[in-house]
C-alpha positions as CSV (number, residue, x, y, z in Angstrom):
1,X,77.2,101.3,-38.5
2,X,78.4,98.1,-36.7
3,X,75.7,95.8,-35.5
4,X,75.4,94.1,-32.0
5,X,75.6,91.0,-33.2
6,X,75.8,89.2,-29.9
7,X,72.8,91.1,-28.7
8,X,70.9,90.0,-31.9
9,X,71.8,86.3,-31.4
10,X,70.8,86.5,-27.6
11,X,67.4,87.6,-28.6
12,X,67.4,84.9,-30.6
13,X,68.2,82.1,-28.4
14,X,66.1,84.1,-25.5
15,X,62.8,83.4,-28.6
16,X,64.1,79.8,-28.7
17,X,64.0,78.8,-24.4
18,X,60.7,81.0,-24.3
19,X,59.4,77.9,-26.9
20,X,60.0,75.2,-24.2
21,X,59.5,78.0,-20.8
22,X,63.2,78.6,-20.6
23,X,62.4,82.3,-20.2
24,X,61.9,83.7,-17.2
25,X,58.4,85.0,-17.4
26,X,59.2,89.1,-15.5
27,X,62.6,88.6,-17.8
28,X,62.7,91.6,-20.2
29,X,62.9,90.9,-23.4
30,X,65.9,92.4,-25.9
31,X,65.0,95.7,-27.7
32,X,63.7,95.4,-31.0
33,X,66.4,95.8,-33.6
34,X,66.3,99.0,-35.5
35,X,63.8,99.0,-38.5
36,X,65.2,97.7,-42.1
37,X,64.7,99.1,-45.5
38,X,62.0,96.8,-47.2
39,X,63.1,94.6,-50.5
40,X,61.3,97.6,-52.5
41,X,62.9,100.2,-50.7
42,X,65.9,98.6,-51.9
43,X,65.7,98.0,-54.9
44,X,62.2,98.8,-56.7
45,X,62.3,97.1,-59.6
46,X,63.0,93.8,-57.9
47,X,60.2,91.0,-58.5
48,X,60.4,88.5,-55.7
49,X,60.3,85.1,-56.8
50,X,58.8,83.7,-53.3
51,X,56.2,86.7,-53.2
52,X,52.9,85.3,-51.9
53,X,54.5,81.5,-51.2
54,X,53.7,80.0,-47.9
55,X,56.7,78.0,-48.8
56,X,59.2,80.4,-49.4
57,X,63.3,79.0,-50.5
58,X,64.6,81.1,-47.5
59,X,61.8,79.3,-44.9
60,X,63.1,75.9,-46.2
61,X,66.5,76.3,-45.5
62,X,65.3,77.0,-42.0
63,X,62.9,74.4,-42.2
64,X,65.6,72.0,-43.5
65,X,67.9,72.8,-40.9
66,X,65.7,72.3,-37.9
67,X,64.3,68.2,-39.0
68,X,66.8,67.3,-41.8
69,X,67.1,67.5,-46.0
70,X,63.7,66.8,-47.0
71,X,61.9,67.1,-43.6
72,X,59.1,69.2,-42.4
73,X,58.2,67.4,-39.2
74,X,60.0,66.8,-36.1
75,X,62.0,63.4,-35.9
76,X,63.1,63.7,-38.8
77,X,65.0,60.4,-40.5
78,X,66.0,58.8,-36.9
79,X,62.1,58.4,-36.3
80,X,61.4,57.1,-39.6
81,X,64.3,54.6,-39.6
82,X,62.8,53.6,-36.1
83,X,59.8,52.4,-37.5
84,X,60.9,50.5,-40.6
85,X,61.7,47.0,-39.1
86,X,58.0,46.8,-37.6
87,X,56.9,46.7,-41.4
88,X,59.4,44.4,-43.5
89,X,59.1,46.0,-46.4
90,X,61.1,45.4,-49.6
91,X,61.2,45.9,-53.4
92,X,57.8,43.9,-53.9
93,X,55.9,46.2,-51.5
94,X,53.6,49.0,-52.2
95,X,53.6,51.9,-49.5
96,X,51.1,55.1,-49.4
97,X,52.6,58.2,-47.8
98,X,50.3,60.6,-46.9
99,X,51.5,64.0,-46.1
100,X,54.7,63.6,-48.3
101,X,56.0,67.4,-47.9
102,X,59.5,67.5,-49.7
103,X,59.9,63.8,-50.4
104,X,62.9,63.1,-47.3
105,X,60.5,60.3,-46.0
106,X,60.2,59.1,-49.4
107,X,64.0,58.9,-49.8
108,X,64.6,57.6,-47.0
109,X,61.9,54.2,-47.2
110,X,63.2,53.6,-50.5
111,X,67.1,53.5,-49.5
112,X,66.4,51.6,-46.7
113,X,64.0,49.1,-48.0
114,X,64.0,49.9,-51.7
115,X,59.8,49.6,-51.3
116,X,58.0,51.5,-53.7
117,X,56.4,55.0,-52.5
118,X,53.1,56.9,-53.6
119,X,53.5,60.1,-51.7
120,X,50.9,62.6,-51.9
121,X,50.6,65.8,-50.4
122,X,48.2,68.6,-49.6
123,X,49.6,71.7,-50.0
124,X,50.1,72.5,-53.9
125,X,53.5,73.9,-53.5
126,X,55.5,71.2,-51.5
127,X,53.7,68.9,-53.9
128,X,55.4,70.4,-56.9
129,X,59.0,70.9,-54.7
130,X,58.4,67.2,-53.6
131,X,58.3,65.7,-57.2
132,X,60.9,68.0,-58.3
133,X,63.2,66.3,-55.8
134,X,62.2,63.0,-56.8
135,X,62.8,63.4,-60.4
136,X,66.4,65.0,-59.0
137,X,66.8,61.7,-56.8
138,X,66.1,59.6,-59.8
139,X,63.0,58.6,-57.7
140,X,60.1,59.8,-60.1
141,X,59.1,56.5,-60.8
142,X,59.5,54.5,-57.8
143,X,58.5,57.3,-55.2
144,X,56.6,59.8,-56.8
145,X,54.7,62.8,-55.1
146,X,51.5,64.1,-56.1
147,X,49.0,66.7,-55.2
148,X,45.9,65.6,-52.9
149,X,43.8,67.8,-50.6
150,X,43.0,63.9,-49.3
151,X,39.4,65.1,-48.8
152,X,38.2,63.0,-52.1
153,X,40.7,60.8,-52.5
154,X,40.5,57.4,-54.7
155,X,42.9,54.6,-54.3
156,X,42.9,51.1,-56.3
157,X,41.3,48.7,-54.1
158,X,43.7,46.7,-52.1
159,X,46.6,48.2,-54.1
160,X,49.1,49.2,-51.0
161,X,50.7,46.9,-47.9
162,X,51.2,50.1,-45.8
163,X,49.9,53.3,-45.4
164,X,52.2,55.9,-43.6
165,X,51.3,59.4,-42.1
166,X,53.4,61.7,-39.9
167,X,51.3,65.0,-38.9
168,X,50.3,64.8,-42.4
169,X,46.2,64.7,-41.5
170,X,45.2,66.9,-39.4
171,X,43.8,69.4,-41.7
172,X,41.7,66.9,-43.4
173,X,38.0,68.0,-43.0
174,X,36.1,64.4,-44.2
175,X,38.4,61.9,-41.5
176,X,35.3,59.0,-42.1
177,X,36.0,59.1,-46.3
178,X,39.6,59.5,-45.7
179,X,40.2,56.3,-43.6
180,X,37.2,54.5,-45.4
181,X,39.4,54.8,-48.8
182,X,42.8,54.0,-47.0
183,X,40.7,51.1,-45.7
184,X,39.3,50.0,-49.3
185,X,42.8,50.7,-50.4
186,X,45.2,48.2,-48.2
187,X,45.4,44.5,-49.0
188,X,44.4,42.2,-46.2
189,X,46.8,41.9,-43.4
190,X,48.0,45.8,-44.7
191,X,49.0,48.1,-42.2
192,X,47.9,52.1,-41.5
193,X,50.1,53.7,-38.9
194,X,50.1,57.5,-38.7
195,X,50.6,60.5,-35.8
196,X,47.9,63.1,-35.6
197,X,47.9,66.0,-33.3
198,X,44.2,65.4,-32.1
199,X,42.1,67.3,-29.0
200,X,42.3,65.3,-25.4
201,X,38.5,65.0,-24.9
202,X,35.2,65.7,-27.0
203,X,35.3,69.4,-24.9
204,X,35.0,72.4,-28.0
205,X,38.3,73.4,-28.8
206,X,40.5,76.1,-25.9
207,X,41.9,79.6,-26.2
208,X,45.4,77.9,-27.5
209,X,44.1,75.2,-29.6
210,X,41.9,78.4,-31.5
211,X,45.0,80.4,-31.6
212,X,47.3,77.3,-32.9
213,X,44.2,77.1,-35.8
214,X,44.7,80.6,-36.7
215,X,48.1,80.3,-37.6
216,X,48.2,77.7,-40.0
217,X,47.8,78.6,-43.6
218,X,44.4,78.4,-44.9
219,X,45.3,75.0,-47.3
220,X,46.4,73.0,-43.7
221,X,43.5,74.8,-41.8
222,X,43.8,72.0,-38.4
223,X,40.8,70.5,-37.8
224,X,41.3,68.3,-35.1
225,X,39.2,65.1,-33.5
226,X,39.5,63.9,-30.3
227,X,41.8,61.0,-29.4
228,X,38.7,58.4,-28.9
229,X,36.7,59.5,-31.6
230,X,39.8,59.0,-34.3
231,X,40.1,55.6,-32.6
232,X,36.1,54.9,-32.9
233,X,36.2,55.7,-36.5
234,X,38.9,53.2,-37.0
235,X,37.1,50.7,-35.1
236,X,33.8,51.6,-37.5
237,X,36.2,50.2,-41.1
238,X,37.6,46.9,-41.2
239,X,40.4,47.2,-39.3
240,X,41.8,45.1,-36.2
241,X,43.2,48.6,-34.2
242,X,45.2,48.8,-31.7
243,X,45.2,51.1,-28.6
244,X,46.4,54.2,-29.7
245,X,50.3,55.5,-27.7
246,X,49.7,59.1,-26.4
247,X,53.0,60.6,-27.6
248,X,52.9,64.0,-27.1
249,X,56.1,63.9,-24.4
250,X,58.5,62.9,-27.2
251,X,57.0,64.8,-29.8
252,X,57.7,67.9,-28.0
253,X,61.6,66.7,-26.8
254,X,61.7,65.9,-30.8
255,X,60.7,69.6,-31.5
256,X,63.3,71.2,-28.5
257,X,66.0,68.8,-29.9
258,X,65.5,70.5,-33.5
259,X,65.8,74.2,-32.3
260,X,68.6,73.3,-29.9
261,X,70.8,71.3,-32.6
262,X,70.0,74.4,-34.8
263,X,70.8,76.8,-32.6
264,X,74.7,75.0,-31.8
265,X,75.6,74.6,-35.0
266,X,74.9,77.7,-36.5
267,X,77.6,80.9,-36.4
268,X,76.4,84.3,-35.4
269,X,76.8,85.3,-39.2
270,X,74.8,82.2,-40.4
271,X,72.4,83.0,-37.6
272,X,71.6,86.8,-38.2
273,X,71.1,86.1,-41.9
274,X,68.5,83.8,-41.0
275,X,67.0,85.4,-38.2
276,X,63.5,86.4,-39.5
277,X,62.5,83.1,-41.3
278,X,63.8,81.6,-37.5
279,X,62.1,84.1,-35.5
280,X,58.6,83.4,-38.1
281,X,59.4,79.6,-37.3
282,X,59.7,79.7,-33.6
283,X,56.3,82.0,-33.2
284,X,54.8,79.0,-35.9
285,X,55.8,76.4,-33.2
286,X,54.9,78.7,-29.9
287,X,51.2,78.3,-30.6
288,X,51.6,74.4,-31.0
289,X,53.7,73.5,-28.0
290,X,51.4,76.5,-25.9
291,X,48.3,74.6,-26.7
292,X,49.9,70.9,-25.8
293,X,51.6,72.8,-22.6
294,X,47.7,74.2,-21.5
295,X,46.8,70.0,-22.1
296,X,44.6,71.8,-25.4
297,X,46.4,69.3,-28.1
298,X,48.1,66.4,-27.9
299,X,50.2,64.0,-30.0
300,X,48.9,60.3,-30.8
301,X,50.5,57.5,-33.0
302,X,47.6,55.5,-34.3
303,X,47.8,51.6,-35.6
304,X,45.4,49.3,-37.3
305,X,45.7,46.3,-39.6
306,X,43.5,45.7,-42.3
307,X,41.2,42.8,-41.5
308,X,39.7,40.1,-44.9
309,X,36.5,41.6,-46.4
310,X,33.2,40.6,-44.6
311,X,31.1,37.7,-46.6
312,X,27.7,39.4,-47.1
313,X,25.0,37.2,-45.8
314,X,22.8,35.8,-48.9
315,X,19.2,37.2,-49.4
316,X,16.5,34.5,-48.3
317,X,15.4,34.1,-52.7
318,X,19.7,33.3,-53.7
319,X,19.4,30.9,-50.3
320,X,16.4,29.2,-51.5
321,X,17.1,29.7,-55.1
């Protein structure tokens, strides 16, 4: 049998506009293609290495494709090499990353600033891939990644000049001991700068926002704050912080750009055998740009320096001795 493979790839591509409204909404959409055999239909003694991985190899060469080697977040290198001369950092800096993913932020920072990295990251198995492509990198030492849920976390005090998030803590439950630590854990004069998808108001979460929740793996369960109220709690620690940038605008051009580089440089051939893990990333992404389209979620870069420890005030017996 000979498949339509130009009907296959304009399903694809119809998937793709329908992420950003390019579809027109009474279009029809392209027939289902005809049922496949399973992998155990196929061959039944076959044990599938990714069985049961949220992470599988075949999603992270999609992944990879669509933000860059080492990426799992839209921007990719360009947005990370954007923000590097607002922190001079060099060899004799310390930097926390949190929400490290496959170490491509890691890499980059080092290469362009040769600082030295602590990455850590939630999920167990992009922990394990991250340090894996550090030792690769020769980068085990200087930019290591380790595993964190980030919901107990214990840092040296004042043992890091920057610490770094992209999307990497929205699924933290315990924000107030999070940032509290990170706070305890800069040097004076230390910089925290991170993006965070957050809610727009203190308004219970909407229909997209719940259906956005739902898709995420249980390990990166999103439980977002309100814009304000992150900003509050930053203003609670001993930080100077500044006002927050509302984002959300470029973060969504950042995700279009992705799936439209993607979608140019790939062949039909590379394209149909690839088309499920793209079709399972584009539905991933529809129920994060429909809640930031309804004005459910938006995108917020955060910044706040790390002000000198407060002099407690001496008890009336040490004053009078």
């Amino acid at each position: 049998m000979v498949r339509d493979t130009t009907k296959a790839k304009s399903g694809i591509i119809g998937k793709v506009a329908g992420l950003f409204g390019g579809r027109d909404k009474e279009e029809e959409a392209p027939p289902p293609p005809p049922p496949k055999l399973t992998p155990e239909e196929l061959a039944p003694n076959h044990v599938d290495p990714d069985e049961g991985k949220i992470w599988p190899a075949k999603r992270l060469n999609v992944v990879e494709k669509l933000w860059g080697e080492g990426y799992l977040t839209p921007g990719g290198t360009d947005e990370v090499k954007k923000l590097l001369p607002l922190l001079a950092l060099d060899k004799k800096k310390s930097l926390l990353l949190l929400g490290a993913g496959l170490g491509g932020i890691n890499e980059t920072m080092v290469e362009e600033t040769g600082v030295w990295v602590t990455g850590l990251e939630r999920s167990p198995e992009l922990a394990t891939l991250g340090f894996e492509s550090m030792k690769r990198a020769s980068l085990q030492k200087q930019a290591p990644i380790h595993h964190s849920t980030m919901e107990t976390m214990e840092l040296k005090p004042k043992s890091f000049d920057v610490v770094l998030s992209f999307d990497g803590l929205y699924a933290v439950q315990d924000k107030k001991a999070l940032f509290a630590t990170v706070c305890e854990g800069l040097r004076v004069d230390g910089e925290l700068r991170f993006t965070d998808l957050v809610l727009p108001d203190t308004n219970p979460p909407g229909e997209k926002v719940k259906e956005w929740i739902s898709r995420e793996p249980a390990e990166t369960s999103p439980h977002p704050w309100p814009a304000d109220a992150l900003q509050a709690l930053l203003g609670s620690l001993n930080f100077d912080v500044r006002p927050y940038d509302d984002i959300t605008a470029e973060y969504k051009k950042w995700v279009m750009t992705g799936f439209m580089r993607f979608m140019s440089s790939m062949t039909k051939t590379e394209m149909l055998e690839m088309a499920q893990e793209l079709m399972t990333e584009v539905e991933f992404w529809s129920a994060r740009i429909a809640a930031i389209d309804a004005g459910e979620l938006k995108v917020c870069r955060y910044h706040a320096i790390r002000l000198p420890d407060k002099k407690k005030r001496k008890s009336v017996e040490e004053l009078t001795g």
